[in-house]
C-alpha positions as CSV (number, residue, x, y, z in Angstrom):
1,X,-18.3,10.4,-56.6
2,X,-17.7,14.1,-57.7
3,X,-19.6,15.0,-61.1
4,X,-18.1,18.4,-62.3
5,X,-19.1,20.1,-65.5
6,X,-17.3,22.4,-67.8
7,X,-18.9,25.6,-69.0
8,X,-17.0,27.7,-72.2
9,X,-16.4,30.8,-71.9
10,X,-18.6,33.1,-74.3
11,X,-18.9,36.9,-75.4
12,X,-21.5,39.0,-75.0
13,X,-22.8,39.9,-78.0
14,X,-26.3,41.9,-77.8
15,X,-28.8,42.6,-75.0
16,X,-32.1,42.2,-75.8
17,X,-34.8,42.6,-73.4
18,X,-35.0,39.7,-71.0
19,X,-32.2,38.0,-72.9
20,X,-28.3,38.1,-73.8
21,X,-27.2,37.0,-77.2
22,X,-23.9,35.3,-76.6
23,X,-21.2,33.6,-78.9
24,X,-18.8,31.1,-78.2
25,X,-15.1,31.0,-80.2
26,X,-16.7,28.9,-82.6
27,X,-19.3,31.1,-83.9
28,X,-22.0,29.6,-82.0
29,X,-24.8,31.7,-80.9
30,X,-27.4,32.0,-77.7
31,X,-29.6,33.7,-76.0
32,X,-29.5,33.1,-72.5
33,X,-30.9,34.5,-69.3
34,X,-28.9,36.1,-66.3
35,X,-28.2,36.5,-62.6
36,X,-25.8,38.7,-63.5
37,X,-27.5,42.2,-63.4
38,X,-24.3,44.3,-64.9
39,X,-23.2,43.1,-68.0
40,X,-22.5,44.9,-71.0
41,X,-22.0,43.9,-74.8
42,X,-18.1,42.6,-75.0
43,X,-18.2,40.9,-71.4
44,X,-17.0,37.4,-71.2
45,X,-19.6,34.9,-69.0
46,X,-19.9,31.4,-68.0
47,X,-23.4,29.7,-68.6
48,X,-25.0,26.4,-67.1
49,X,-28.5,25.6,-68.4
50,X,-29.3,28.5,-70.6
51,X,-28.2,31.0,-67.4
52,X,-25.5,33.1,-67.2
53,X,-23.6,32.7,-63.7
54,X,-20.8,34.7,-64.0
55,X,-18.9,37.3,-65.5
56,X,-15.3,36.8,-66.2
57,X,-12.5,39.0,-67.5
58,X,-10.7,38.7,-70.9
59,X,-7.9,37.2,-70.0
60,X,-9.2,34.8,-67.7
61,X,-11.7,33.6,-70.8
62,X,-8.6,33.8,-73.3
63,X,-6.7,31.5,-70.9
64,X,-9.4,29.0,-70.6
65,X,-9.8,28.8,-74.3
66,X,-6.4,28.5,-74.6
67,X,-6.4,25.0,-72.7
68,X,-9.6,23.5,-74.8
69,X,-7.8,24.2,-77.5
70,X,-4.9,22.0,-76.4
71,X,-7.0,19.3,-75.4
């Protein structure tokens, strides 16, 4: 059996000392850690368990919210 999980795309919003301040499509807000040492306010990430894992650009992010919309 293969478990996979989704992550939402989010915005960086703020960086505050050891922690980004993201926001998800729906207003929702975080502050989460990272791996990802070069990230700026207006990136786009993927999280899983309160960690940032990746940076992605707009238009990739746009696209995947496009689908959840749909679903």
């Amino acid at each position: 059996m293969t478990i996979m999980c989704l992550t939402i795309p989010k915005k960086v919003i703020a960086i505050k000392g050891d922690g980004v301040i993201v926001e998800t499509a729906g207003g929702n807000r975080q502050k989460l850690k990272s791996i990802v040492l070069s990230l700026e306010v207006g990136d786009w990430v993927l999280s899983q368990q309160q960690i940032i894992l990746e940076k992605i650009d707009k238009k990739e992010a746009k696209e995947a919210l496009k689908i959840l919309e749909e679903v």
